[in-house]
N, C-alpha and C positions, 0 to 999 in steps of 0.2 A: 564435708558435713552439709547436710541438708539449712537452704539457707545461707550458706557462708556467702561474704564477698572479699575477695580480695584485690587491692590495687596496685598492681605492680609496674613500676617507673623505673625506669632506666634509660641512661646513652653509655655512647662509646667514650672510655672503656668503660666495661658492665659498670656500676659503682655496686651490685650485689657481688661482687667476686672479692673475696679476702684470698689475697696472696695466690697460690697454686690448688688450692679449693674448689672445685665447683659452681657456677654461679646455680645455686640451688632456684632463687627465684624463676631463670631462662628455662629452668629442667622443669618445673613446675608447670609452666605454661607451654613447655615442647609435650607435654602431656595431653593438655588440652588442645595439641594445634597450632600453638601458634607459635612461633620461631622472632627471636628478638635479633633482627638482622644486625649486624657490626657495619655500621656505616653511619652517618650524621647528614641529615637532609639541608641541602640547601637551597636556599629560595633567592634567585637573582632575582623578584620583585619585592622584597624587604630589607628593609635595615636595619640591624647587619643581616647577613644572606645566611646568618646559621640560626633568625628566625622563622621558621616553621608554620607558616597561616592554612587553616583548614580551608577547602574549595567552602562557599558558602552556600551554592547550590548542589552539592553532592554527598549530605549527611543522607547514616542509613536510615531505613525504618524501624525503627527503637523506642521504645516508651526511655530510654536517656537524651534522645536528640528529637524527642517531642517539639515541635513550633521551633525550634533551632531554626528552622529554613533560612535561610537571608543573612544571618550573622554569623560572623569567622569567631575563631579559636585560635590563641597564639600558641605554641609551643614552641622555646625557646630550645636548643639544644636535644634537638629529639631523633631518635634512631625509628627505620620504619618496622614494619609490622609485617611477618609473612602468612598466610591464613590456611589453613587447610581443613578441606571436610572429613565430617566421619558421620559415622553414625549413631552414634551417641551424643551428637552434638554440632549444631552446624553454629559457625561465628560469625557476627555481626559488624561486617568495617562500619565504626561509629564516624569516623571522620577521615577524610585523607586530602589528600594535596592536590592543587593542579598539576595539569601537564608538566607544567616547565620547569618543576623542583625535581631534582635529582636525589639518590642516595651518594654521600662520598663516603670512598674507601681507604683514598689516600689520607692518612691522617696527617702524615708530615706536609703536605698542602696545604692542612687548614692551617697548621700552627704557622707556616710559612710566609701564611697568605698570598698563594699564587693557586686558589682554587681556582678547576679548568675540567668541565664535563667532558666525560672519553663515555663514549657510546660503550665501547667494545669490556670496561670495566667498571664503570659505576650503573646504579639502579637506575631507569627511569623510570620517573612518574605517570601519572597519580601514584602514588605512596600510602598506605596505612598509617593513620595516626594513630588512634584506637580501638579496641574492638572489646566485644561482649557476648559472653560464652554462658550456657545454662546446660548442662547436663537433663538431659527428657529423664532419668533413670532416678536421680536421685534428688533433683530441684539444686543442685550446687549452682551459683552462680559467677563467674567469672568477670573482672574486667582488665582489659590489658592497656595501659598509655606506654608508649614509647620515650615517654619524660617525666622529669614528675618538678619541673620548674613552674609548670603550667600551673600547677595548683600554688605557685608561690602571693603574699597577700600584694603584692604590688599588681601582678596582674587581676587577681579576683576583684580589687579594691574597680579596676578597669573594665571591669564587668565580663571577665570572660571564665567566670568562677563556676557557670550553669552545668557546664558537662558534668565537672567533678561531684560538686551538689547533687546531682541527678543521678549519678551512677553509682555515688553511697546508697543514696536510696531504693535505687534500683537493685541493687545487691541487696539491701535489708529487706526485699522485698515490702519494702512502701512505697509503691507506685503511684497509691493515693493520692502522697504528698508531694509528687515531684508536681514543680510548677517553673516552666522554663516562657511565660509569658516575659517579654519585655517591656522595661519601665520605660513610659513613655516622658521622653524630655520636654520638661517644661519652658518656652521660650519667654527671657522677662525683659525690656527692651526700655528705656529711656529716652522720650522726647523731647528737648527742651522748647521751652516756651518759644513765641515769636516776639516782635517787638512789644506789639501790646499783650502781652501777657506777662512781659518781662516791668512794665509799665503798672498795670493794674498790683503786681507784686509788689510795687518802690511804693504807690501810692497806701497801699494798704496796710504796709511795714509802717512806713515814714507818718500817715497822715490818719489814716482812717481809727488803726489801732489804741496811736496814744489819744486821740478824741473820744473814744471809746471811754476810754480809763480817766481822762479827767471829768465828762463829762456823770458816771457813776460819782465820783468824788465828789463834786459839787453837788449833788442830788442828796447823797448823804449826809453832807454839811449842812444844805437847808432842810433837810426833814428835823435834824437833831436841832436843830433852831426855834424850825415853831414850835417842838414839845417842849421849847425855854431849858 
């Protein structure tokens, strides 16, 4: 449909496959192109290595990864992205991996924990994280994540919520409103005093304050005096 977005998330295994069924979502987007590889990326400069950080300097050019430049994406347990042209639609890698992340195939490695990159059978990287498809023919909109933990609120709360954000919109065609500026942190910092400021405090506590206050007291006592 003219307009649609859809987001479709997955790892290994598909979690869109019921039983011996089809994974309809994978066929959906082997449609448009894009092939949901059976493998689980892992990253030897994260912890654990089956999370998934986008390169920060290699998002694509996309009104979804607008001003992104400079700031990673997690994706915890994510499968890669395979992309293919056509002509009715070329796709956009929204985000992918560095060099040194691989795809794994062995699965019984990871549950084992003896994962071990083999050239000759796992993917290597850069890897597809996400991508972004628009049909020229009919304005359909596509977006593809290889995860969908990424949009989970523990990370969004973490501030890596902008793609997701951005690529609803970008799908609803409200481009208007994407705003992938980042909040700038405010740094708030506590000096404690030095000796004489620690001094001027004891003095103004202890001395200055209650003089204060008896000296109004007294002042009121004698005003209420002379009016007898």
């Amino acid at each position: 449909a003219s307009g649609g977005a859809l987001i479709i998330a997955s790892k290994p295994p598909p979690l869109t496959n019921l039983g011996e069924s089809p994974d309809l979502l994978a066929s959906l987007a082997a449609e448009w192109g894009v092939e949901l590889q059976n493998n689980l990326i892992i990253d030897p400069n994260a912890n654990p290595a089956s999370i998934a950080f986008s390169d920060a300097l290699a998002y694509g050019r996309h009104p979804v990864t607008t001003n992104l430049m400079g700031y990673t994406a997690a994706f915890p347990t994510a499968r890669s992205l395979l992309l293919t042209q056509s002509d009715a639609y070329q796709p956009v890698s929204l985000a992918q991996t560095g060099s040194y992340a691989w795809g794994e195939v062995d699965f019984d490695s990871i549950q084992q924990n003896t994962v071990e990159y083999l050239e000759t059978e796992d993917t290597t990287g850069p890897l597809t994280l996400a991508a972004a498809l628009e049909d020229y023919n009919t304005g359909a909109r596509l977006v593809v994540f290889g995860d969908y933990e990424f949009a989970s609120d523990i990370l969004y709360e973490r501030g890596y919520g902008d793609m997701m954000v951005n690529a609803i919109d970008w799908g609803a065609e409200l481009e208007s409103i994407i705003s992938l500026t980042p909040k700038e942190t405010e740094i708030r910092s506590f000096s404690p005093p030095g000796t004489g400021g620690l001094v001027a405090i004891l003095l103004t506590s202890l001395c200055i304050l209650p003089l204060i206050v008896i000296g109004a007291g007294v002042s009121a006592w004698y005003s209420r005096r002379r009016r007898g």
